[in-house]
DSSP file (Angstrom, degrees, kcal/mol; ACC not computed):
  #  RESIDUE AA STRUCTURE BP1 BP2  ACC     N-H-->O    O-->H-N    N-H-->O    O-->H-N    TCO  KAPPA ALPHA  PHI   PSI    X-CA   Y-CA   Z-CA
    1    1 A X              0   0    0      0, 0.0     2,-0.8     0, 0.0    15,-0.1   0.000 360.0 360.0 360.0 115.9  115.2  185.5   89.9
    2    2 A X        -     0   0    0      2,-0.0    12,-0.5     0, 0.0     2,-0.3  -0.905 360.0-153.0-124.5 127.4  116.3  182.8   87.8
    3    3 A X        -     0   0    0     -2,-0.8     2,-0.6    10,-0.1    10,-0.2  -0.595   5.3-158.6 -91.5 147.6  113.3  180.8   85.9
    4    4 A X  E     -A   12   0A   0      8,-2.3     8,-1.6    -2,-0.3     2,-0.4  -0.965  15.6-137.5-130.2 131.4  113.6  177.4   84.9
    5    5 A X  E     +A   11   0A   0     -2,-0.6     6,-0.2     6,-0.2     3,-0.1  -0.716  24.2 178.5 -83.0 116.2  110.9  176.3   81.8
    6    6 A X  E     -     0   0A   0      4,-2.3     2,-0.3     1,-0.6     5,-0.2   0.686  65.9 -32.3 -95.7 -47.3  109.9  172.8   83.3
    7    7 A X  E >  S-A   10   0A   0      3,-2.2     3,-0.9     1,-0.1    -1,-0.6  -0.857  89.8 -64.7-143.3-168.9  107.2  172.1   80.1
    8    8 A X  T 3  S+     0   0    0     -2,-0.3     3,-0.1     1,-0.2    -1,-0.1   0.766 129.2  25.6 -48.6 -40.8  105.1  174.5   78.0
    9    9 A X  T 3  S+     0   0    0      1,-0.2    81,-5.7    80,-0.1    80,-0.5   0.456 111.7  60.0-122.1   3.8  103.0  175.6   80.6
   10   10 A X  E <   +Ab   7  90A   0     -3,-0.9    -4,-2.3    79,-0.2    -3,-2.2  -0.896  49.2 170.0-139.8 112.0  104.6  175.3   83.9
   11   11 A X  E     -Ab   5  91A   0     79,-2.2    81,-2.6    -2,-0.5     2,-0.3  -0.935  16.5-150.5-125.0 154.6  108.2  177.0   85.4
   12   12 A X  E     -Ab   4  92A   0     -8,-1.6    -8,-2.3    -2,-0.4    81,-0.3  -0.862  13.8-172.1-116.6 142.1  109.5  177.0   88.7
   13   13 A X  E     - b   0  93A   0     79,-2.1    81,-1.2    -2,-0.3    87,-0.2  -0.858  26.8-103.4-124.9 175.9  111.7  179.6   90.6
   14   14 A X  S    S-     0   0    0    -12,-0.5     2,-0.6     1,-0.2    82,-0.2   0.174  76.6 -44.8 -68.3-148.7  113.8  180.4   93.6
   15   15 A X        -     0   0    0     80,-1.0     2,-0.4    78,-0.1    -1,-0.2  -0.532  65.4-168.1 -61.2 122.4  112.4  182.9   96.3
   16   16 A X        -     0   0    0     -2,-0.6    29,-0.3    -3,-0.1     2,-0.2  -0.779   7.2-143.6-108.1 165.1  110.8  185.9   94.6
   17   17 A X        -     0   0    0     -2,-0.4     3,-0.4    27,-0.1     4,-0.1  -0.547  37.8 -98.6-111.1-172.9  109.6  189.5   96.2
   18   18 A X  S >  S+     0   0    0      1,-0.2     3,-0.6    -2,-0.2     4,-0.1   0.628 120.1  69.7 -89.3  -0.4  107.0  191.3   95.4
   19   19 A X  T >> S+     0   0    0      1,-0.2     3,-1.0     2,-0.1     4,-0.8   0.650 100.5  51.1 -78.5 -23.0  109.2  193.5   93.3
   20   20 A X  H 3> S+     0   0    0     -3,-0.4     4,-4.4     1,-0.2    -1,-0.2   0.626  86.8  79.4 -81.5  -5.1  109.6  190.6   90.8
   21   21 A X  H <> S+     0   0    0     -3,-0.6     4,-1.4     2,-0.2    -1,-0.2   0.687  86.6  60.1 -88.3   5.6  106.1  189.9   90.4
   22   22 A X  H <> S+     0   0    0     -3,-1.0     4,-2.8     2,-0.2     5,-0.2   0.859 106.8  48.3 -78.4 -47.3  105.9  193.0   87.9
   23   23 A X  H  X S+     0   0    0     -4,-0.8     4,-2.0     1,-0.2     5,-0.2   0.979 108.7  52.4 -58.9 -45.7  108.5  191.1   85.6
   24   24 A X  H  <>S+     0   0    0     -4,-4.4     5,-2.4     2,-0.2     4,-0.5   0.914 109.5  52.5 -69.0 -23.1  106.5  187.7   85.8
   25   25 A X  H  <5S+     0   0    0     -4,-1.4     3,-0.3     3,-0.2    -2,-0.2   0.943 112.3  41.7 -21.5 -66.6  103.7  189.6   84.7
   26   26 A X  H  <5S+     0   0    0     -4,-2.8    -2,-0.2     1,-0.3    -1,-0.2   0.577 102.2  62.1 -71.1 -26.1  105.4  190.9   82.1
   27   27 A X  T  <5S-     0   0    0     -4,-2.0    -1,-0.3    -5,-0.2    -2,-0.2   0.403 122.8-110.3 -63.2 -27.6  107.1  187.7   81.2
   28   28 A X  T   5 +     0   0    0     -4,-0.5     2,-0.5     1,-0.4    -3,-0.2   0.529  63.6 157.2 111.3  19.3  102.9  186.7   80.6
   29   29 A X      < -     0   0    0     -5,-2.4    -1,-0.4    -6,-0.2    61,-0.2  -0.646  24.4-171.7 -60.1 129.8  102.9  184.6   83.5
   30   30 A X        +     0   0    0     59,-2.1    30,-1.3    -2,-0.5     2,-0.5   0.527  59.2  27.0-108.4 -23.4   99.4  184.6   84.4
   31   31 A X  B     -dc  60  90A   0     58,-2.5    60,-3.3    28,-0.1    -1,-0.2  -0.944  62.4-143.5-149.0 156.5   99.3  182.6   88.0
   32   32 A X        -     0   0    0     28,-4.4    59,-0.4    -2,-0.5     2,-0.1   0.281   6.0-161.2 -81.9-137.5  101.9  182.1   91.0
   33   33 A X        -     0   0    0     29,-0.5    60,-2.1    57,-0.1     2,-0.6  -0.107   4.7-160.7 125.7 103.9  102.3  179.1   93.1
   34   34 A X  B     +fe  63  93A   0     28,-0.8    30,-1.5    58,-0.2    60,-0.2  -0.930  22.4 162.6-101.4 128.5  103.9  179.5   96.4
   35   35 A X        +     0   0    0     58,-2.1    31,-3.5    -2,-0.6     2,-0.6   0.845  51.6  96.2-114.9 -43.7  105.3  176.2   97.8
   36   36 A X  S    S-     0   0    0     57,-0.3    29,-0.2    29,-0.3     4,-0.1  -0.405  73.3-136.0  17.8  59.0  107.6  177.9  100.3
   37   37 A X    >   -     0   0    0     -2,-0.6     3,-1.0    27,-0.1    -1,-0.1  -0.095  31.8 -93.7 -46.0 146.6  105.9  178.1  103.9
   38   38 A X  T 3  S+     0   0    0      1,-0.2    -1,-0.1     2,-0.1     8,-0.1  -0.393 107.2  23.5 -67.8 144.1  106.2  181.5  105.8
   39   39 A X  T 3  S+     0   0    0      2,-0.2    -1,-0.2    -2,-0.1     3,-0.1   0.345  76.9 129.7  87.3   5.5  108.9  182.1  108.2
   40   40 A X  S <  S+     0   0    0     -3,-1.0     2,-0.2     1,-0.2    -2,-0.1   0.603  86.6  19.3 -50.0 -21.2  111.7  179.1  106.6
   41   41 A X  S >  S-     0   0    0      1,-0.1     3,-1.7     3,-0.0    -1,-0.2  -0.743  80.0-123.3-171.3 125.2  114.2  181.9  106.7
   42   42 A X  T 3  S+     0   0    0      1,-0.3    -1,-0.1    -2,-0.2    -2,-0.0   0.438 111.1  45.8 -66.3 -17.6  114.6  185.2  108.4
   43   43 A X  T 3  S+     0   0    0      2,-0.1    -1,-0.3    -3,-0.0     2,-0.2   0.167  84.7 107.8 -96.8   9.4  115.0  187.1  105.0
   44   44 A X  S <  S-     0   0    0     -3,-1.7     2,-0.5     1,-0.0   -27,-0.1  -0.487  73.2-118.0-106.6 160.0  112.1  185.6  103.1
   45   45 A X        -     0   0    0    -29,-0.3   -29,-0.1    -2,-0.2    -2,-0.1  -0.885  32.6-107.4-111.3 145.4  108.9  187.8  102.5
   46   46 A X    >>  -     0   0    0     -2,-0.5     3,-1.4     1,-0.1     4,-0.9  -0.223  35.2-112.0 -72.9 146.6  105.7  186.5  104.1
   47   47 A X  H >> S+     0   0    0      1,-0.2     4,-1.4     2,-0.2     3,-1.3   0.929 110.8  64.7 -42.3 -50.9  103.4  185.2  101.1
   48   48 A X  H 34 S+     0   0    0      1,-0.2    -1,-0.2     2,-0.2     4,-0.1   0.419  94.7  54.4 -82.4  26.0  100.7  188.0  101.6
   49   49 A X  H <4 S+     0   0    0     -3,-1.4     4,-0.3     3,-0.1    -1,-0.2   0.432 115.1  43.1-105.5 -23.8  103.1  191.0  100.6
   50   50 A X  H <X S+     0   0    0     -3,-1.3     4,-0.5    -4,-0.9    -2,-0.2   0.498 117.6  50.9 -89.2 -10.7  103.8  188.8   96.9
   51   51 A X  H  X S+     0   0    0     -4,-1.4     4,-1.1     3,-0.1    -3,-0.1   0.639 106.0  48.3-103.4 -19.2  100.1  188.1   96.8
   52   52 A X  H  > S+     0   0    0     -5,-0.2     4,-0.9     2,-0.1    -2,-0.1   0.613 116.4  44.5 -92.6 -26.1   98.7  191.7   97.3
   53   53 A X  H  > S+     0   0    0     -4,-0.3     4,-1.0     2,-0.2     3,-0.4   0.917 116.0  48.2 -73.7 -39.3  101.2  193.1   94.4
   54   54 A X  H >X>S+     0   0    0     -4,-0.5     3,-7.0     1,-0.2     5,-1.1   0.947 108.8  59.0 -54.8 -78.6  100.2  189.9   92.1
   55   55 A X  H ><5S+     0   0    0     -4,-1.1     3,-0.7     1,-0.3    -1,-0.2   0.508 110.6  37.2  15.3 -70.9   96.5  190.8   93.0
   56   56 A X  H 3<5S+     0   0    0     -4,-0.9    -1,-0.3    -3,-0.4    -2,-0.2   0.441 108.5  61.3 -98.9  -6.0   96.9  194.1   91.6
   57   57 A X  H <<5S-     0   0    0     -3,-7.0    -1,-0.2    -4,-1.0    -2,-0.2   0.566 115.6-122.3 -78.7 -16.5   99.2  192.7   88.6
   58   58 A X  T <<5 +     0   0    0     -3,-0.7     2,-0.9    -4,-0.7    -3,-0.2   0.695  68.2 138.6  73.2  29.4   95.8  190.8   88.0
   59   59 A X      < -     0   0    0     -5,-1.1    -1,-0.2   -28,-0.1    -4,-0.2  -0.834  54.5-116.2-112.7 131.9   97.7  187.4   88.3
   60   60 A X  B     -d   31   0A   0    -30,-1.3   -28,-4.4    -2,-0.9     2,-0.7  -0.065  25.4-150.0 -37.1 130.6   96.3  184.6   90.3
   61   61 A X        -     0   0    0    -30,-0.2     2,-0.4   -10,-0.1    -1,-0.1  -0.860  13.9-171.8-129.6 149.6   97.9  183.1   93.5
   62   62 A X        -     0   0    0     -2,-0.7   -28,-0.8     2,-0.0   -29,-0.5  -0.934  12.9-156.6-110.1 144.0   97.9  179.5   95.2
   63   63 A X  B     +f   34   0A   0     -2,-0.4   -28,-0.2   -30,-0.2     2,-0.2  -0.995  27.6 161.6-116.4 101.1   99.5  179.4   98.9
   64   64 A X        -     0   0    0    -30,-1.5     2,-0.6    -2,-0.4   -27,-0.1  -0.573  28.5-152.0-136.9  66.6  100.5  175.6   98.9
   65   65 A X        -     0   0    0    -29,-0.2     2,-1.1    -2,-0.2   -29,-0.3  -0.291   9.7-165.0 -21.6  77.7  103.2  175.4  101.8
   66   66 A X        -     0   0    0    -31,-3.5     5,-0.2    -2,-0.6     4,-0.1  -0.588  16.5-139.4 -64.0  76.0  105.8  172.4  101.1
   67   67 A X    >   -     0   0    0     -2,-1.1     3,-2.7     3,-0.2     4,-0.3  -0.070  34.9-101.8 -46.9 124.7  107.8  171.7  104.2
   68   68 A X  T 3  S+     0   0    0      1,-0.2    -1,-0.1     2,-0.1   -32,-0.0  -0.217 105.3   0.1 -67.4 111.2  111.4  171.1  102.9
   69   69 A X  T 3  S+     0   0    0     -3,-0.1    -1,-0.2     0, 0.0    -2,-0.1   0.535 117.1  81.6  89.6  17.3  111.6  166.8  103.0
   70   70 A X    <   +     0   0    0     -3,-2.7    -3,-0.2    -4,-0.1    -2,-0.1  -0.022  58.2 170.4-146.5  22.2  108.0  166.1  104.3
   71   71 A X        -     0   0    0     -4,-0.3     2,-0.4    -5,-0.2     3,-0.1  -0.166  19.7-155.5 -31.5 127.9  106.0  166.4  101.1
   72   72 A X     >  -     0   0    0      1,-0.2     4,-1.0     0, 0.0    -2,-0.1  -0.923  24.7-119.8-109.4 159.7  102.6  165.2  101.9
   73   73 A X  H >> S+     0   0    0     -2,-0.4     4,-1.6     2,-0.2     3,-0.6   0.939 123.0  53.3 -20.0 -66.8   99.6  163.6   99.7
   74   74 A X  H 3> S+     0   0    0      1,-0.3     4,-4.5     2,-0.3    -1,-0.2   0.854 107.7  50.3 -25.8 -70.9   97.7  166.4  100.8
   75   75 A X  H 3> S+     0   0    0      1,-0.2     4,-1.0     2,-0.2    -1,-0.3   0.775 110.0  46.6   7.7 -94.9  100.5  168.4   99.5
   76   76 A X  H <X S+     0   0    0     -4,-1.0     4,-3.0    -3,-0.6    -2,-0.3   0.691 115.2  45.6 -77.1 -56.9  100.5  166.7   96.3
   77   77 A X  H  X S+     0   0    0     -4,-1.6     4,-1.6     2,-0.2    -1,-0.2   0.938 109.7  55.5 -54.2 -46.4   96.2  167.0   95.9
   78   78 A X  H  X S+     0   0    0     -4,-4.5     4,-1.1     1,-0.3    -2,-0.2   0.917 111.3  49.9 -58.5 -51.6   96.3  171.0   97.0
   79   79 A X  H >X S+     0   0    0     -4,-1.0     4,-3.9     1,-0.3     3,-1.3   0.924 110.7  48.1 -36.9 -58.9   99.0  171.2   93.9
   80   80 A X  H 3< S+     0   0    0     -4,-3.0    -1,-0.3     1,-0.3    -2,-0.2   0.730 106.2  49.5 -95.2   2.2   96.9  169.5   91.5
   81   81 A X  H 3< S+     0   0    0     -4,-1.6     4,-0.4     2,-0.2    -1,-0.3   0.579 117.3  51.6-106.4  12.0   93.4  171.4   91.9
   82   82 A X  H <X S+     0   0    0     -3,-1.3     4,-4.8    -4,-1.1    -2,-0.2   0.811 109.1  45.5 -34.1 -65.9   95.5  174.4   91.5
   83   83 A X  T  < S+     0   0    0     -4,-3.9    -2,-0.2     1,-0.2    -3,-0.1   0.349 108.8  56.2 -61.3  -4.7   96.9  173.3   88.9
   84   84 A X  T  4 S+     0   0    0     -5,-0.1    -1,-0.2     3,-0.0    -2,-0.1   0.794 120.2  26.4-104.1 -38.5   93.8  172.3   87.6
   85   85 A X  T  4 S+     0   0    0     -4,-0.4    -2,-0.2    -5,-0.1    -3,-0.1   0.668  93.7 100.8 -74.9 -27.3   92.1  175.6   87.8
   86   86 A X  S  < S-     0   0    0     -4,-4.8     2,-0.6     1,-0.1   -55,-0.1  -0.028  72.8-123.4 -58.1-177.8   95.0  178.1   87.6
   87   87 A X        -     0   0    0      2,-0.1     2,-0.2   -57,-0.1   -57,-0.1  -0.991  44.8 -87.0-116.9 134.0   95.4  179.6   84.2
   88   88 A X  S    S+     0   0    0     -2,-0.6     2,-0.2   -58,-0.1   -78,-0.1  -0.517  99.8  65.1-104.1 162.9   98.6  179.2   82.6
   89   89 A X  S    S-     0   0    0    -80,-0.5   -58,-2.5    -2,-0.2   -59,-2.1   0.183  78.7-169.8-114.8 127.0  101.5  179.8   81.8
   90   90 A X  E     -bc  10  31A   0    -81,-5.7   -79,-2.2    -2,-0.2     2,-0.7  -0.751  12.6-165.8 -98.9 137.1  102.0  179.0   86.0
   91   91 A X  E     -b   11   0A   0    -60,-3.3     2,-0.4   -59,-0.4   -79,-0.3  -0.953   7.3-165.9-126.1 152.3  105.3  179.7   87.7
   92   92 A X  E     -b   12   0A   0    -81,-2.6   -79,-2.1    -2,-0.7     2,-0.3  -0.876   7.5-153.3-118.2 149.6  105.4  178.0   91.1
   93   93 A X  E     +be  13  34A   0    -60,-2.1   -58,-2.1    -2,-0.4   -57,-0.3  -0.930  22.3 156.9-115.0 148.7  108.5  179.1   94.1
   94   94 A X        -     0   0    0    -81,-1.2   -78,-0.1   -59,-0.3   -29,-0.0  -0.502  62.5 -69.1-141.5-146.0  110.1  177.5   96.7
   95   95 A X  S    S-     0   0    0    -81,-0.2   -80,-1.0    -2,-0.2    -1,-0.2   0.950 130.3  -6.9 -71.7 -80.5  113.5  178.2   98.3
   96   96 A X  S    S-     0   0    0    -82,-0.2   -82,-0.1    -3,-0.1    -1,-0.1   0.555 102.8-105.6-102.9 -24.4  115.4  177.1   95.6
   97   97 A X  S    S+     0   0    0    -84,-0.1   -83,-0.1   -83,-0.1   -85,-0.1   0.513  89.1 120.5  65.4  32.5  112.3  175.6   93.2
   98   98 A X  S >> S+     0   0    0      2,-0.1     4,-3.6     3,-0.1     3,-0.9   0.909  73.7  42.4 -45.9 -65.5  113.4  172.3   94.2
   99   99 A X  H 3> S+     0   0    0      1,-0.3     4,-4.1     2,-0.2     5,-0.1   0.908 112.2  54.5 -46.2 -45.4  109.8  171.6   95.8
  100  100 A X  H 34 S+     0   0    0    -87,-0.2    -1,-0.3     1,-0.2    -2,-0.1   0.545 107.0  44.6 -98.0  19.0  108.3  173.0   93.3
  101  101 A X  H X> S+     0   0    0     -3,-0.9     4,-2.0     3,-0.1     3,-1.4   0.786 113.9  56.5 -82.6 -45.4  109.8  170.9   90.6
  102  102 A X  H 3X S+     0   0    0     -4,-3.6     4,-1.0     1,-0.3    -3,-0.1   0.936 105.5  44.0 -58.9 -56.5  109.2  167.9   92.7
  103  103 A X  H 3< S+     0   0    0     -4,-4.1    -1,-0.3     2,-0.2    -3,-0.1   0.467 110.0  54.7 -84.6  13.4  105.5  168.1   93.3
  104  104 A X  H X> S+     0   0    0     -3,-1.4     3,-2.9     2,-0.1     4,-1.2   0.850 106.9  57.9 -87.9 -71.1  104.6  169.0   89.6
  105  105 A X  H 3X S+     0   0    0     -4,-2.0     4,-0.6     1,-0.3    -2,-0.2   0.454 109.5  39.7 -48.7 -22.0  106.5  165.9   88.8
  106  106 A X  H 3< S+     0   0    0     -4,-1.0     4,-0.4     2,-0.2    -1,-0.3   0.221 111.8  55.6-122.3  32.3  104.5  163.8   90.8
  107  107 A X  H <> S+     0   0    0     -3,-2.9     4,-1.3     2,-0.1    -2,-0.2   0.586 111.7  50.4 -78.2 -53.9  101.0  165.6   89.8
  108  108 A X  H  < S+     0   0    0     -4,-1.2     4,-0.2     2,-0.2    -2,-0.2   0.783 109.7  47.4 -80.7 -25.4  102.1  164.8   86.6
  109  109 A X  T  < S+     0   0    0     -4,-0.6     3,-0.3    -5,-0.4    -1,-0.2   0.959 109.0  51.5 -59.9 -53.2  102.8  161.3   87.4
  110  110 A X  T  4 S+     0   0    0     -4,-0.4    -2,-0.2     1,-0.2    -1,-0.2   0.691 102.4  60.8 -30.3 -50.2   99.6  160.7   89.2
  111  111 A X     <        0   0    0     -4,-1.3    -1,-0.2     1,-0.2    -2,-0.1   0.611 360.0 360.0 -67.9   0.5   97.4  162.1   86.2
  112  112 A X              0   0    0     -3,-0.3    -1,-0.2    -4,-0.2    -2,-0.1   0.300 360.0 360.0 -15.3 360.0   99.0  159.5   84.6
């Protein structure tokens, strides 16, 4: 799992498992962000098997599927009344955390 600090309150990663969601716990992350839709790649673990360990880690989770090159508005809204409600410090995933670099950037653009 390699985390990337985008500002104070928001990091992105690649694919995590649910075995990683005890270290972002512990790391004080307080909510997830999935951007990733299920079933992108035959090895990926379905959202609700990272969302029932988080659960019980007592960290908050958003399921906001990004289809890789087809960002929509929709997208983009679902992101920011997450983001407006999670509690932070948030770390969001996607394949690579391309996506989810992308659509904070233009969340944060938008609040402008």
């Amino acid at each position: 799992m390699d985390i990337r600090q985008i500002d104070e309150g928001y990091a992105v990663s690649g694919q995590i498992s649910p075995d990683d969601v005890r270290d972002i716990a512990a790391a004080g992350y307080h909510t997830i962000i999935c951007n990733r839709p299920n079933g992108e790649a035959p090895d990926q673990p379905d959202f609700t098997e990272i969302e029932k360990v988080a659960e019980k880690a007592g960290i908050s989770v958003y399921y906001i599927p990004v289809v890789s090159g087809q960002l929509t508005q929709d997208d983009v809204d679902a992101m920011a009344d997450a983001l407006a409600q999670a509690e932070g410090p948030v770390l969001a995933y996607c394949r690579s955390g391309a996506r989810s670099t992308n659509i904070y950037g233009i969340v944060q653009q938008q609040k402008g």
